[in-house]
VOKOLGU-390286 format. One record per atom (N, C-alpha, C): residue in one letter; z, x, y. Coordinates in steps of 0.2 Angstrom, whole numbers, plus 5000, padded with zeros to 4 digits. Layout:
AZXY
...
***
This chain:
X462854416065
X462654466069
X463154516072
X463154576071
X463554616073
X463654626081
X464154646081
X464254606092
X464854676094
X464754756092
X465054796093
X464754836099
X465154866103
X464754916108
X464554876113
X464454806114
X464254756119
X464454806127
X463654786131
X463854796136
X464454746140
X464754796146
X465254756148
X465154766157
X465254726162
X465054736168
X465754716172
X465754756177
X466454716184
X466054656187
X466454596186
X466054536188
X466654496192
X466654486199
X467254446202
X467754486199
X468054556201
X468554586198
X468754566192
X468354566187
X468654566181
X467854586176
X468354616172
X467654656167
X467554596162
X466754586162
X466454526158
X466054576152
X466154536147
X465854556141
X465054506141
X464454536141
X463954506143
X463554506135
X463954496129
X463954496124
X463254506120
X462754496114
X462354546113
X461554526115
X461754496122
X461154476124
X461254486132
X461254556132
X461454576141
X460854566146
X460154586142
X459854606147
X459454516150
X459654486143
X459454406143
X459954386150
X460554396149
X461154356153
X460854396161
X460854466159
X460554496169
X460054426170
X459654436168
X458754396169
X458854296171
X459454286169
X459554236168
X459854236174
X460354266175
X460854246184
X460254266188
X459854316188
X459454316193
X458954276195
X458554236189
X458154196187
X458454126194
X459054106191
X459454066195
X459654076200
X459854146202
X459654166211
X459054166215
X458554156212
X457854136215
X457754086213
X458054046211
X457853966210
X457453936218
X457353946223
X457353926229
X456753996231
X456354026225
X456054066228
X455154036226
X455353996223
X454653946221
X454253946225
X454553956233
X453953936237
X453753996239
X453854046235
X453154116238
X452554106230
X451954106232
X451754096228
X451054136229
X450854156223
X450454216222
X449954196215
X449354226214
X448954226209
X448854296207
X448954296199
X448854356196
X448054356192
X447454376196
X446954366193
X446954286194
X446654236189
X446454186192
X446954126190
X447654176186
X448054126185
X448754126193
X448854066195
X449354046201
X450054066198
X450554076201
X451254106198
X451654096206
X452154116203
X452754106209
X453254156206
X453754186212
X454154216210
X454654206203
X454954146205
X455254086201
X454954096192
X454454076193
X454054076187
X454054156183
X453954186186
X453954266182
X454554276182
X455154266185
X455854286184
X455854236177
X455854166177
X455854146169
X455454196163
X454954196166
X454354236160
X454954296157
X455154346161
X455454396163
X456054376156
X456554326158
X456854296156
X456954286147
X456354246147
X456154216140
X455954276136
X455554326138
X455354396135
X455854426135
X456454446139
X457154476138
X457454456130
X457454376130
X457754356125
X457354356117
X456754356120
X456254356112
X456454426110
X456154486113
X456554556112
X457254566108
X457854546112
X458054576111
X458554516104
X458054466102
X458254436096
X457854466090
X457354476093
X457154536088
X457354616085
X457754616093
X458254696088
X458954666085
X459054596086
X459654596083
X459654556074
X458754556074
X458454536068
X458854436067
X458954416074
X459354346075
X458754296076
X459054236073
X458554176074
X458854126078
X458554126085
X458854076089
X459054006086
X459553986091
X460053926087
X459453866091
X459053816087
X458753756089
X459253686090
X459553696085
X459953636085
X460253616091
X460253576096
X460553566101
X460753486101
X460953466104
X461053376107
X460253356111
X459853416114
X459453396119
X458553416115
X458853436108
X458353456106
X457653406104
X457953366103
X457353296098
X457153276107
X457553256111
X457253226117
X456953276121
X457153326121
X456553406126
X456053396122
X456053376115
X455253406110
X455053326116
X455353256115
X454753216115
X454653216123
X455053236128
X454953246135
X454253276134
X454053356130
X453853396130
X453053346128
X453153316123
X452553266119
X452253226127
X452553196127
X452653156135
X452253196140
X452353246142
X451953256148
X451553306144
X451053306139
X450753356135
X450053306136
X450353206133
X450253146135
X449753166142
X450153156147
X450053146154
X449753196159
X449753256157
X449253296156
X448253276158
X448053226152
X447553206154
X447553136156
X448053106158
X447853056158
X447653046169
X447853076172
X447553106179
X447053106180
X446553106185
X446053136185
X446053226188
X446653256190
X446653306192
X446953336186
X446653376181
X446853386175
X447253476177
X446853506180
X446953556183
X447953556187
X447953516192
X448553506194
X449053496189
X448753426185
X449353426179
X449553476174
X449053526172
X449253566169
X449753616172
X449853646180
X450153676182
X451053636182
X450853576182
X451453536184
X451753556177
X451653536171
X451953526165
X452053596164
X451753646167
X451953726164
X452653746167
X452753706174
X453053736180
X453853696178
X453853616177
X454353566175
X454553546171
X454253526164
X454653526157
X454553606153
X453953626152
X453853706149
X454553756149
X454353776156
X454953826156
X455353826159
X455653766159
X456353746162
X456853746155
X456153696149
X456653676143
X456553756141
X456253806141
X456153876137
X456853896140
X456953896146
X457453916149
X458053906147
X458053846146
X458753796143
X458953836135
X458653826130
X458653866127
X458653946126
X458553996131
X459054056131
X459654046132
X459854016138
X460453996139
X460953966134
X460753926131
X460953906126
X461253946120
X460853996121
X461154066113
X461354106115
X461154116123
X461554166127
X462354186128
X462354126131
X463154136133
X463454106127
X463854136127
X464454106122
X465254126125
X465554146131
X466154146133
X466154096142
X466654056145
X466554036150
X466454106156
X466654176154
X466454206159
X465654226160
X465454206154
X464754236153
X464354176159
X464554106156
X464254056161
X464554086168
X464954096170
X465154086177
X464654156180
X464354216176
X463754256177
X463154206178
X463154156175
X462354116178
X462454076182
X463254056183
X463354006188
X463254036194
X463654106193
X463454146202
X462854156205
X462254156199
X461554166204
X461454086205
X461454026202
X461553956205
X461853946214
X462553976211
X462953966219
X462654016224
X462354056222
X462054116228
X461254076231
X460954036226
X460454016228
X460753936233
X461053926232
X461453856236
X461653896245
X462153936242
X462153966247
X461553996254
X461454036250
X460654056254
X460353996257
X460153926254
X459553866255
X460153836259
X460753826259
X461253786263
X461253806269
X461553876267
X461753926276
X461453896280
X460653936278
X459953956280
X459753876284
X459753816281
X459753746285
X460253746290
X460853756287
X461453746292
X461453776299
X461053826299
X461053866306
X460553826310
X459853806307
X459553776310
X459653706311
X460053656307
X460353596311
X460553606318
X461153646315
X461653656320
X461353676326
X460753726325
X460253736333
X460153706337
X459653656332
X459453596334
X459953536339
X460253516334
X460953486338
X461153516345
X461353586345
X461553606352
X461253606355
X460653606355
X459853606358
X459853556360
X460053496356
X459853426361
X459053396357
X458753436353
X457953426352
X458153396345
X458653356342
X458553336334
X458653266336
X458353196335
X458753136334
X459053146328
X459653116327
X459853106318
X459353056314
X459052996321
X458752946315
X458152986312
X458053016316
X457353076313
X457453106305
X456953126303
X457253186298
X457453236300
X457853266299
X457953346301
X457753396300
X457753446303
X457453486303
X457553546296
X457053576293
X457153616287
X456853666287
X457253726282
X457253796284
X457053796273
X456553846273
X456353886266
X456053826261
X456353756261
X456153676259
X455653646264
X455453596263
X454853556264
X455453516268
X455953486264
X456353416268
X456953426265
X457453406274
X457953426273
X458453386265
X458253326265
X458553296258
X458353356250
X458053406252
X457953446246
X458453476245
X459053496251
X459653526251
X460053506248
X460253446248
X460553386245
X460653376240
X459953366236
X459653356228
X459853446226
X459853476228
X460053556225
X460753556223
X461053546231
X461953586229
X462153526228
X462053456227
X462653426225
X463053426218
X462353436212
X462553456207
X463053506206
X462653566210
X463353656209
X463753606214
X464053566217
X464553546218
X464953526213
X464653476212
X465253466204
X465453496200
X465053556199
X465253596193
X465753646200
X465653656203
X466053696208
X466953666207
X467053596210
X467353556211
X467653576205
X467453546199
X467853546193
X467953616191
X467753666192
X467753736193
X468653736197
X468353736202
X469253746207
X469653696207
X469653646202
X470353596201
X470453606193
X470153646189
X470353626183
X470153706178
X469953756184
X469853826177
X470553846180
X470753906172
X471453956171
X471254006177
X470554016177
X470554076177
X470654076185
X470854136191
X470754136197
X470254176201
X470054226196
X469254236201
X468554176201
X468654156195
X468254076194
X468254036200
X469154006203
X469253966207
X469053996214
X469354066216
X468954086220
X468154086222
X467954106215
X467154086219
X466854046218
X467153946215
X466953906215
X467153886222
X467753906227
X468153876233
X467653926238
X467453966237
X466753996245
X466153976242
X465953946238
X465453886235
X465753846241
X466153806237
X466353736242
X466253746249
X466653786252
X466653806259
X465753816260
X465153826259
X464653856263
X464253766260
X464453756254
X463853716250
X463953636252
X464653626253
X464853536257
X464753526263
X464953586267
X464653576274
X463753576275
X463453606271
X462853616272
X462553546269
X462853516264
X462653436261
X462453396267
X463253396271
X463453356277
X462753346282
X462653416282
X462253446289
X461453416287
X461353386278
X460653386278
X460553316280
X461153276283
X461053196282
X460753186279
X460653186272
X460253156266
X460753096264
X460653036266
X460852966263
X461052976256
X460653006253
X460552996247
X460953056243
X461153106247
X461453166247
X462153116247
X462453096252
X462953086253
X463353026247
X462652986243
X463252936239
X463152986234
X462853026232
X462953066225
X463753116227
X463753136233
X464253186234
X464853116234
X464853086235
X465553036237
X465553036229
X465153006226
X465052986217
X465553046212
X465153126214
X465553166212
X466453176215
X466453186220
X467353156225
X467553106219
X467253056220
X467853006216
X467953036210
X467453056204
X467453056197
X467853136199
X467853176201
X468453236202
X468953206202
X469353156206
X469853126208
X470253096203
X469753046199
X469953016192
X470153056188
X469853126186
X469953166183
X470553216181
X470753206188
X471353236188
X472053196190
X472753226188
X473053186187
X473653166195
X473353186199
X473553166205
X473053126208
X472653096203
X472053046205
X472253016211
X472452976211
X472552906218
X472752986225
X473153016223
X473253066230
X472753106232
X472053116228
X471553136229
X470853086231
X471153026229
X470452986231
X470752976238
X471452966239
X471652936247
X471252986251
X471453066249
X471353106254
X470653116253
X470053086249
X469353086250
X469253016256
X469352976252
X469552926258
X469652946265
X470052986267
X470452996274
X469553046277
X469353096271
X468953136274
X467953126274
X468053046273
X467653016273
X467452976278
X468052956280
X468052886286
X468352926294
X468553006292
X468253056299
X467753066298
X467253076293
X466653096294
X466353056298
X466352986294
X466052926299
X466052926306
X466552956308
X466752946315
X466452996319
X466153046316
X465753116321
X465053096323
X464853086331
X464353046332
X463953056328
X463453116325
X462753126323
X462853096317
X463253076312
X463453066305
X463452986305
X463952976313
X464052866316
X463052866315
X462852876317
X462352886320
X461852836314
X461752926309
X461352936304
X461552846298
X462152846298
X462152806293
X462152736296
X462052736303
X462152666307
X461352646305
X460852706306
X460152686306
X460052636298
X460552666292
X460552616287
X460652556285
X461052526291
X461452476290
X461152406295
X460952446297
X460252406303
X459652406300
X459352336296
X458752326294
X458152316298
X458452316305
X457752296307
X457552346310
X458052426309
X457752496312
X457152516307
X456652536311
X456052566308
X456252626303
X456552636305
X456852726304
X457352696296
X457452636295
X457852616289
X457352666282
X457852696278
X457552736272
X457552656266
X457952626266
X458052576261
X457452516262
X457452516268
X456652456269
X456052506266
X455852566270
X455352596268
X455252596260
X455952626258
X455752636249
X455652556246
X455852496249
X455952446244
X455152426244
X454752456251
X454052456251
X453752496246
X454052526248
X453452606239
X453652576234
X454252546233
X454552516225
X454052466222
X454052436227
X453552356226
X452852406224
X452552426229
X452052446227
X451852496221
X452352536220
X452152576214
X452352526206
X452752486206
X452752426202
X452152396201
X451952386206
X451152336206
X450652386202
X450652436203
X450152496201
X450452506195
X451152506192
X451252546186
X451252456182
X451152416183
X450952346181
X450252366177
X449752386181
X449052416179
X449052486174
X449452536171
X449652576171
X450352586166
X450252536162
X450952526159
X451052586155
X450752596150
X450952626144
X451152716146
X450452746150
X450452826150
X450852816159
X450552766163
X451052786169
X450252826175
X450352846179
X449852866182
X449652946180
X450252976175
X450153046174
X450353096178
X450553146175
X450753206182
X450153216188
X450453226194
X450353226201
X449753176201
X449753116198
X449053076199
X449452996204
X450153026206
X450552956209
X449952936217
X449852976220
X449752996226
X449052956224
X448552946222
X447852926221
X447952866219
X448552866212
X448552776211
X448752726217
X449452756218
X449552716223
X449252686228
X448752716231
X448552736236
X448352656237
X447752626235
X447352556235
X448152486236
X448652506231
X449052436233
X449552476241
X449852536242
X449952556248
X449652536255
X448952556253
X448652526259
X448452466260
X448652416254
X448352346253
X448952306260
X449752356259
X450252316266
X450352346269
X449852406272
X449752376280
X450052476280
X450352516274
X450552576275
X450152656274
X450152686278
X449852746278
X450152816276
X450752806275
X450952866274
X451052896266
X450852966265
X450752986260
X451352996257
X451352966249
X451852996245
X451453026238
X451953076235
X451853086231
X452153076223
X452553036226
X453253026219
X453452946224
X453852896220
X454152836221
X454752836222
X455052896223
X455852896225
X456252856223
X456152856215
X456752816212
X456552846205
X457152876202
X457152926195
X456852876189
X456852816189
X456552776184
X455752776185
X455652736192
X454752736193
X454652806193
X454852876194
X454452936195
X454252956187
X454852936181
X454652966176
X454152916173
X454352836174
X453752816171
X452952826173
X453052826181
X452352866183
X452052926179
X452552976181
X452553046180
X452253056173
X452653036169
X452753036159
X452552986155
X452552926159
X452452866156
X453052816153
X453052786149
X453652756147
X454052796141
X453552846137
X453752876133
X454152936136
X453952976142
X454453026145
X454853006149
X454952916149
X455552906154
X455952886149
X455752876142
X456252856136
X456552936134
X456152976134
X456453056134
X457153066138
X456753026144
X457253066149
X457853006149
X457852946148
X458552936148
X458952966142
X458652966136
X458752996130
X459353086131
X458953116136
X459153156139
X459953166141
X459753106145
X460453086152
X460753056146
X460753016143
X461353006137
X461653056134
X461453106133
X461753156129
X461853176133
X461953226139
X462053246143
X462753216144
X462853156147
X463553106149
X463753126140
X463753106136
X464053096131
X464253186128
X464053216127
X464153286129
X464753316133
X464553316139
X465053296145
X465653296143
X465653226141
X466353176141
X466753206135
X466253226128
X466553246124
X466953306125
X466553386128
X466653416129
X467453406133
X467353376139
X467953366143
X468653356139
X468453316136
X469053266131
X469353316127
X468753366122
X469053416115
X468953466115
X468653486120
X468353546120
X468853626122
X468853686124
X469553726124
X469553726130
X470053756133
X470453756140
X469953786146
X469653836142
X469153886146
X468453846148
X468353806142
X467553776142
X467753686146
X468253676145
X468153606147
X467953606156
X468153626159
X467953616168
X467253626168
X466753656163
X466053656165
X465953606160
X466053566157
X465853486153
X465953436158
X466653456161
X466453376166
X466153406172
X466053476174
X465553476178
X465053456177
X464553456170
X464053446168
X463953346168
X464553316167
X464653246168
X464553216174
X465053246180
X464853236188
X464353256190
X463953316188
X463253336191
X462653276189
X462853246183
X462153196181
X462253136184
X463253116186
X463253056191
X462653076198
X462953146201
X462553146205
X461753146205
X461453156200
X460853156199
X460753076198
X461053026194
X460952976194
X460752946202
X461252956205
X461452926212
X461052956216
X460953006217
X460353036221
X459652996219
X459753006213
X459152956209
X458952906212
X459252866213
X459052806213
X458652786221
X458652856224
X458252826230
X457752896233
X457852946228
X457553026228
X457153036221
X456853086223
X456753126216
X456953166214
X457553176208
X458053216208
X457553266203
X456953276200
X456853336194
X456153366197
X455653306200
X455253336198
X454953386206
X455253446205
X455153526210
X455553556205
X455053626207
X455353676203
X455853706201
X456253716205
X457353726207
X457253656205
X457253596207
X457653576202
X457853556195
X457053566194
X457053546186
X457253626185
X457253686185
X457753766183
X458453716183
X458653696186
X459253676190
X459853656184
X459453586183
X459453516178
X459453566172
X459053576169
X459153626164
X459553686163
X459753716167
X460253786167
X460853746166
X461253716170
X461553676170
X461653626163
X461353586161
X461353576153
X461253636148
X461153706150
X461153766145
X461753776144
X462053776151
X462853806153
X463353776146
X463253686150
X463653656146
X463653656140
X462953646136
X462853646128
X463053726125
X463053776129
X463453826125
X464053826124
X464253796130
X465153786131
X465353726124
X464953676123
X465053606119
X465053656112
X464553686113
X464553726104
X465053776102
X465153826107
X465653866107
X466453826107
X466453806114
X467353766114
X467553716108
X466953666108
X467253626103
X467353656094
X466753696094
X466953736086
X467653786086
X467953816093
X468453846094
X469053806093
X469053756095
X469353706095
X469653676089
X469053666086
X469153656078
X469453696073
X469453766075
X469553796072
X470253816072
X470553806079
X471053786081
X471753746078
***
């Protein structure tokens, strides 16, 4: 493909070459700036849409186009390619297996479909780290915007006097404050590994005013579950680098002040006390048992997309619980509900390549591309970890998220590492 004449743009004071897919890379960082705009939603005629969703359309049609003028046949072969098809097979499965077939449809259009479509521009698109840190900047601007925007309102609350910590807190643009949590801590990692380990210094710049709005704002969402994923990524930074022990101490030290600020003593004390009502670990180990006992009933297909909330409901109410869920907040039961065994075999399939990806890229990959490979490795610790007591994928930002993020990375692993080689 000839790649002369390329559009070039001022981007963080330095001019990016937006290579021969510009109007795809625009649609892409903007796409990822409205990650967090899912929740305006509108119908075109009798089909439902959301801003988010037409920024992809937008997106995917930029890229069909203009591989067309370049008479170019997109690159399939990926690491994520055989497990997106069978994720893809998976909820295609699960589809009918609900009785709200209607719902499921939108859900599989909204959360495997055009995440994976998405993942694959990315993919062919970028080809240089500046090109990524163009997609990475509508990620951090959408972190920023959903972080601020909670941050102001905790913080109100608090000087108000009207927040308990045991309570949930209070949320701005999100349904609940732990959605904050499950967003930035991933662009944290990549942030992180961004300002300890890129050449370049506008990069590290605008991963370190990341850090500065995105940590505090983690802090502020008191999400439990927020905070072992962000600890998870602190360590795996710390290891990473070679003044390791003198970066784990100094996480250490800024850790066990946190501890010490009442609202935070507070938040985490509520966890360590079993017999508080308010405990999140007792409540989930109740939805565990009980979604277990259901997907006992349900082994093979799982309850199917959004049919958690219906199956559940009969063994829920059986101990004495009334409150409605609609996912089992733990990354294993949500996919085998969600997808069944076959889309949770996808999805680990997925996260293995991913970590192995990661790790390689970090290991071999060029100087330019490696800090977004172990980004891509600490952001899926942190999805593990959040995991294990959240739903890290299935909302629309995060499944864009999850996938942009594996776009970044897998261009970086194809480009770096063949550079490398070549090397």
């Amino acid at each position: 493909m000839a790649e002369t004449g390329l559009s070039r743009v001022r981007f963080a004071g330095a001019t990016v070459d937006l290579g021969p897919y510009p109007v795809s890379l625009a649609f892409a960082a903007l796409t990822c700036a409205l990650a967090p705009a899912y929740v305006i939603r509108w119908h075109v005629a009798f089909y439902p849409s959301t801003i988010l969703e037409d920024s992809i359309f937008l997106t995917v049609l930029a890229f069909a186009a203009e591989s067309w003028r370049h008479r170019a046949l997109p690159v399939w072969r990926t690491p994520f390619t055989w497990p997106a098809a069978l994720f893809l097979v998976a909820g295609a499965i699960s589809v009918v297996v609900p009785p709200d077939h209607r719902a499921a449809l939108g859900i599989y259009r909204a959360y495997p479909i055009e995440p994976v479509a998405f993942f694959f521009v990315l993919a062919n698109v970028i080809r240089t780290p500046a090109q990524a840190a163009v997609v990475g900047a509508g990620l951090a601007l959408a972190g920023v915007v959903v972080g601020f925007a909670n941050s102001v309102v905790i913080l109100n609350a608090l000087r108000h006097h009207v927040y308990n910590v045991a309570d949930t807190p209070p949320v701005v643009i999100y349904t609940n404050a732990n959605d904050i949590a499950l967003f930035l801590v991933p662009l944290i990692a990549f942030a992180g590994s961004l300002l300890l380990f890129s050449a370049n210094r506008a990069t590290r710049a605008g991963a370190l005013a990341f850090l500065v709005v995105a940590v505090p704002s983690t802090i502020l969402s008191f999400s439990r579950g927020g905070y072992l994923a962000l600890a998870g990524v602190a360590v795996g930074l710390a290891l990473a680098h070679r003044r390791r022990w003198m970066l784990i101490s100094a996480a250490g030290v800024a850790a066990i002040a946190l501890l010490l600020i009442p609202p935070i003593n507070r938040r985490i004390g509520v966890e360590l006390d079993l017999s508080n009502p308010k405990n999140t670990l007792v409540g989930r180990s109740h939805l565990w048992q009980a979604s277990l006992q259901m997907l006992q009933h349900h082994i093979p297909f799982g309850a199917g997309l959004s049919g958690f909330g219906k199956a559940i409901y009969p063994y829920w109410q059986a101990v004495g619980h009334t409150d409605a869920f609609i996912y089992p907040h733990n990354f294993i039961l949500t996919f085998w509900s969600e997808t069944g065994l076959l889309g949770l075999a996808a999805w680990i399939w997925i996260l293995v390549a991913g970590f192995a990806m990661g790790w390689r890229g970090w290991r071999a990959a060029d100087t330019g591309w490696r800090p977004w490979e172990l980004g891509l490795l600490l952001a899926l610790v942190a999805v593990v970890l959040h995991g294990l007591v959240d739903v890290p994928y299935f909302k629309n930002d995060l499944a864009l998220e999850f996938w942009a993020l594996l776009g970044i990375a897998t261009a970086g692993a194809s480009v770096g590492l063949r550079g490398r080689r070549a090397t």
